[in-house]
C-alpha positions in Angstrom: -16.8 -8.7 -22.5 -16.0 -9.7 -19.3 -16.1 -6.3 -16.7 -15.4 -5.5 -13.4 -19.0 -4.8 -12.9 -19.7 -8.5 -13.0 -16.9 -9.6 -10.0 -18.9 -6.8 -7.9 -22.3 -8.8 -8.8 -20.3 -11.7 -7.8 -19.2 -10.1 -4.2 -22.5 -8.8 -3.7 -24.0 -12.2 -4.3 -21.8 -13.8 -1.7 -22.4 -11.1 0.8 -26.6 -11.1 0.2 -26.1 -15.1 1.1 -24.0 -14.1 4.2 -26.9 -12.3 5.5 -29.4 -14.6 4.4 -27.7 -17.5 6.5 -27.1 -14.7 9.2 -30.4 -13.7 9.6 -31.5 -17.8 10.4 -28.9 -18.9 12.9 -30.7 -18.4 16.1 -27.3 -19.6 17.9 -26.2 -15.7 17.2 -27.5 -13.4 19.3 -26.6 -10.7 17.5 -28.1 -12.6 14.2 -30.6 -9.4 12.7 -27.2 -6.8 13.5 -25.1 -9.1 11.5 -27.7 -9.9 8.7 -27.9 -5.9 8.0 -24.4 -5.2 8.5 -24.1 -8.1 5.2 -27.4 -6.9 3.6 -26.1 -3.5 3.1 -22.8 -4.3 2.2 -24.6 -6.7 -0.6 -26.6 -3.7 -1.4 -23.6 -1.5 -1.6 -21.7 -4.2 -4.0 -24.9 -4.9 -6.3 -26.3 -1.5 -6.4 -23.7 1.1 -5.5 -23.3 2.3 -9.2 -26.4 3.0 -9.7 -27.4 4.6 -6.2 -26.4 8.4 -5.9 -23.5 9.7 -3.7 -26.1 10.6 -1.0 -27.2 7.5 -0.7 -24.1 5.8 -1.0 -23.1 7.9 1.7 -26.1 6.9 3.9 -25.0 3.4 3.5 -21.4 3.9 4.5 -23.1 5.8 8.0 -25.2 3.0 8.7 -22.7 0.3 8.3 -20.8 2.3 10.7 -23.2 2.6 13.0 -23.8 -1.2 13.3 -20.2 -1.5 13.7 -19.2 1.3 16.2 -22.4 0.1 18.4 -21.1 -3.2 18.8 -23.9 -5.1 16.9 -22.0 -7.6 14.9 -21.8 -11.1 16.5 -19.7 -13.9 16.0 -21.4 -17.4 14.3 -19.7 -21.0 14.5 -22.5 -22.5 11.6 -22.2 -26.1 11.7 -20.8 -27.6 8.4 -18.5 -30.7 8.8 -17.8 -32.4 12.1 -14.3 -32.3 13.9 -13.6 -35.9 12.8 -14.3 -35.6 9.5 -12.1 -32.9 8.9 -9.7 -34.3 10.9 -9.7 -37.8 8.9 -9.9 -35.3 5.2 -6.5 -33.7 6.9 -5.2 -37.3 7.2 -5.8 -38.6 4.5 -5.5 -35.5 2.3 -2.6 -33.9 4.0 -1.2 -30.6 2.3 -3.2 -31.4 -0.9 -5.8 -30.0 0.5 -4.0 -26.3 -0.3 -4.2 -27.7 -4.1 -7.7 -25.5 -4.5 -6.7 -22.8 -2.9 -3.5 -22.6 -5.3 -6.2 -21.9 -8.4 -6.8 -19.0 -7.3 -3.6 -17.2 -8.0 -2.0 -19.2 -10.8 -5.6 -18.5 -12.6 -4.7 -14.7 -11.9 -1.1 -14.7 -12.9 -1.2 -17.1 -15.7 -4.4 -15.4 -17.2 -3.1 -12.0 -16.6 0.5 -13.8 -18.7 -2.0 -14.9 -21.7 -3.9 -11.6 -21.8 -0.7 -9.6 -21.8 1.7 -11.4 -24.2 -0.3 -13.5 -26.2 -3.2 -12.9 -29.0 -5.9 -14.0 -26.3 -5.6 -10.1 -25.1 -6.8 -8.9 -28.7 -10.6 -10.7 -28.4 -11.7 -8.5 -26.2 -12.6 -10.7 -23.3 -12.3 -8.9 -20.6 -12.6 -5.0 -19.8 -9.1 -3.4 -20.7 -6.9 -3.0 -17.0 -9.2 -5.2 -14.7 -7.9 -8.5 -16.1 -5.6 -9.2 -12.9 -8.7 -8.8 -10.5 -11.7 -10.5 -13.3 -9.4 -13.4 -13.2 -8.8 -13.3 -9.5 -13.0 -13.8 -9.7 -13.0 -16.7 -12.5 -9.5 -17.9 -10.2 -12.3 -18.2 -7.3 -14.8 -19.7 -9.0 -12.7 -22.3 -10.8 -11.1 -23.2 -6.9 -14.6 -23.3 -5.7 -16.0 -26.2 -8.4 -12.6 -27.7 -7.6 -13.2 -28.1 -4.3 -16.6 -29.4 -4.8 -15.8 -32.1 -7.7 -12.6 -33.1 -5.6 -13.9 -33.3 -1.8 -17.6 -33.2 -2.4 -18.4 -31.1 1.0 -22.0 -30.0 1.8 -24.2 -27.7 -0.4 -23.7 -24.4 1.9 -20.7 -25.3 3.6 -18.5 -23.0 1.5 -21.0 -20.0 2.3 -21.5 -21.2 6.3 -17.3 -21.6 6.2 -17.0 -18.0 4.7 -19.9 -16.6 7.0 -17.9 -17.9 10.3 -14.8 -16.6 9.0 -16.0 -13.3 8.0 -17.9 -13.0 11.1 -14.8 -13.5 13.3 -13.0 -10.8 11.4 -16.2 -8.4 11.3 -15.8 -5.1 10.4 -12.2 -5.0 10.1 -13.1 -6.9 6.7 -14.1 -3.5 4.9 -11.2 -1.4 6.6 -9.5 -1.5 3.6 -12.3 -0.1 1.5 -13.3 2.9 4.0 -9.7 4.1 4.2 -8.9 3.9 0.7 -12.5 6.2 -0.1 -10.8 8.3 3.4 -7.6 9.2 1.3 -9.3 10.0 -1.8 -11.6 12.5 0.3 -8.5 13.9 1.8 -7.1 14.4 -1.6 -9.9 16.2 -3.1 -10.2 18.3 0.6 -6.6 19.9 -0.6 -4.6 17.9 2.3 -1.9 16.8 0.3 -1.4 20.4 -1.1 -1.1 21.7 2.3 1.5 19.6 2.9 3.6 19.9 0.0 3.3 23.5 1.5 5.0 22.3 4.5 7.2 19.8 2.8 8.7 22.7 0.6 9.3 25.5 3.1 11.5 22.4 5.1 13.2 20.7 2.3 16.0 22.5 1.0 16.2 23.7 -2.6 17.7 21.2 -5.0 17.8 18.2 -1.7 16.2 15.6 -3.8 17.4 12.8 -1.2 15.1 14.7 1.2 12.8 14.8 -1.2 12.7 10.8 -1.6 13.1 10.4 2.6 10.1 12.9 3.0 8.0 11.1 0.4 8.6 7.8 1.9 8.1 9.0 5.9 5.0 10.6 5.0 3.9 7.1 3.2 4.5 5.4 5.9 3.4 8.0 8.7 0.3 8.7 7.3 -0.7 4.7 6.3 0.1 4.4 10.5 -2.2 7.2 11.1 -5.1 5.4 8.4 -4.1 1.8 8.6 -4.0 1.3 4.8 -0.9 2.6 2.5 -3.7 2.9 -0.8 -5.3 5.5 1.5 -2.0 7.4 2.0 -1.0 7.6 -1.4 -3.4 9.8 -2.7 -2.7 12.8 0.2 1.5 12.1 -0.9 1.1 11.5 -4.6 -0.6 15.2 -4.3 2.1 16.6 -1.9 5.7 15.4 -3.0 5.5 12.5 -5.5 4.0 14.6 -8.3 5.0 17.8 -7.7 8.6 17.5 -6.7 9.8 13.9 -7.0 8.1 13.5 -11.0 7.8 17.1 -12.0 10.7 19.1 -10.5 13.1 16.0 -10.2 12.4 14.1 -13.1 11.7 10.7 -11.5 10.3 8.1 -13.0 6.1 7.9 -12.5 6.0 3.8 -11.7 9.3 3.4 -10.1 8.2 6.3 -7.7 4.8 5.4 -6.9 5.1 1.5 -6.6 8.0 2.0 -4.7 6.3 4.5 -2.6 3.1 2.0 -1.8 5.7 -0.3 -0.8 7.1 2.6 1.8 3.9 3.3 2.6 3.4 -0.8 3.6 5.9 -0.7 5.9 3.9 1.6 7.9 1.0 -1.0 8.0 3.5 -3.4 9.6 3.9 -0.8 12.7 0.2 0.5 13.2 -2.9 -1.3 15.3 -5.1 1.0 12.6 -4.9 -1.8 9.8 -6.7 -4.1 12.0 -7.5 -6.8 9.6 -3.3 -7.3 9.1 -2.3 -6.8 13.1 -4.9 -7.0 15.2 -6.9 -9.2 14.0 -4.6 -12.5 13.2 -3.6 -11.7 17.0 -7.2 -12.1 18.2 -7.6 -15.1 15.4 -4.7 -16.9 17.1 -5.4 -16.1 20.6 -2.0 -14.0 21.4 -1.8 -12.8 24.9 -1.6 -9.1 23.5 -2.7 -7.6 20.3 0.2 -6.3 19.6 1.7 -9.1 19.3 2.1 -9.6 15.8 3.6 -5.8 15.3 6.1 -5.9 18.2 7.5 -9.2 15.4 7.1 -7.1 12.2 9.0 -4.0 13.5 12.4 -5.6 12.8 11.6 -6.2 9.5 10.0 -2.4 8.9 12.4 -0.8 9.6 15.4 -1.9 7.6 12.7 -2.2 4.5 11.4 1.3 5.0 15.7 2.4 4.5 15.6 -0.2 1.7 12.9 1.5 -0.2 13.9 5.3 0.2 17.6 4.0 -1.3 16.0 2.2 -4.5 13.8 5.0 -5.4 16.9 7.6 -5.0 19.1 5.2 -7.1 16.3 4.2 -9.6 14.3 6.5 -10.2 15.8 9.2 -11.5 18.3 9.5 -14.6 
């Protein structure tokens, strides 16, 4: 059996070479900040199971250390030259997005197979991680594609990968830190404390309220932490449950997918999910980092109204 255990092997792999390769390009100055920022990642990705919570914790402080100091660098590895990609784009033209479309066909047809079919009785893989082991085998497959089809250099995948992740830096794990930040708020009793608040304002029996409060306080507090799956822990906890599923009646995954997408919206309005807003602005060299949320507001906001209506209409009997 397949497990998720071995697509974190697989990640940790990839990041271990990233620092490798960092730690010998003497064109970063920053090189030895960079390879330890990667190392410990690698570490956190091979190892992190097995290492306790205090030292899993000791890892998170020093990767934010490296990052809050400044110490990461960006590389520009040499792989392929300018002309040659340029004569691969000419020749090649938007087949070269063939590869890239085996990643999620391999996801959503595998997931398809696994689901409806009698593959999902052998046992392959562990039981709900299918979507994200084949997103891994989807990456792989891509990745022997690419080589079989365009035959690039040995390491140019990892160099390619190294200068992309580089460039986005530590906005690359922001996802990850916030998502542990909303489960700590969680267990601190946060969403508790404001399903205190939310039911000394909400009136008795107001279950549209109920809905619009759930939804704002998505989207609010994935503004406030960038990242909507570190929201829904703190209002899962403080309406979803406790009024919207319990007291109301509502359906569990009507409510809570719904509800991520709420919280989403917020990510389109908020400079704290970095790796979404600020950093495609820096990537494409926009006069202001804001640039890409002033474009995404009109679309928020009408979605945001859009989601609080189909949970009130859907959700509930």
């Amino acid at each position: 059996m397949i497990t998720l255990e071995a697509l974190y092997l697989l990640t940790g792999v990839v990041f271990a070479a990233w620092a490798l390769l960092s730690a010998r390009d003497r064109s970063n100055g920053k090189r030895w900040a960079n390879a330890a920022f990667w190392g410990l990642l690698a570490v956190s990705f091979l190892a992190g199971s097995h290492l306790s919570d205090l030292a899993n914790g000791a890892l998170v402080l020093a990767l934010v250390a490296i990052a809050g100091l400044g110490g990461l660098g960006r590389s520009d590895p040499p792989t392929t030259t300018g002309a040659e990609r340029a004569a691969l784009a000419a020749r090649l033209g938007n087949r070269l997005f063939l590869p890239a479309l085996v990643i999620p066909v391999t996801a959503v047809a595998g997931t398809l197979l696994v689901s409806y079919t009698p593959l999902g009785t052998l046992g392959l893989f562990e039981p709900r991680r299918e979507t994200l082991i084949l997103l891994g085998i989807g990456v792989v497959l891509a990745l022997a594609a690419c080589f079989a089809w365009l035959r690039p250099p040995p390491l140019a995948p990892l160099e390619e990968g190294r200068r992309l992740i580089d460039s986005i830096g530590w906005a690359a794990i922001l996802p990850q830190m916030l998502a542990a930040l909303g489960a700590l708020f969680a267990l601190a009793g946060v969403g508790k404390l404001i399903g205190a608040l939310a039911a000394a304002v909400i009136p008795d029996g107001s279950l549209f309220l109920a809905v619009a409060a759930f939804c704002l306080g998505m989207a609010l507090f994935t503004m406030i932490m960038g990242n909507a799956f570190a929201a829904f822990p703190v209002m899962a906890t403080a309406i979803g449950i406790p009024v919207l599923v319990q007291q109301y009646g509502g359906d569990p995954a009507i409510v809570g997918a719904i509800g991520m997408l709420a919280g989403f919206c917020g990510t389109l309005l908020t400079p704290m999910a970095a790796n979404f807003n600020v950093v495609p602005a820096v990537l494409l060299g926009l006069r202001s980092q804001y640039g890409v949320i002033r474009m995404q507001a009109g679309t928020a906001v009408p979605l945001f109204a859009c989601n609080v209506l189909l949970i009130y209409f859907l959700a509930f009997p």
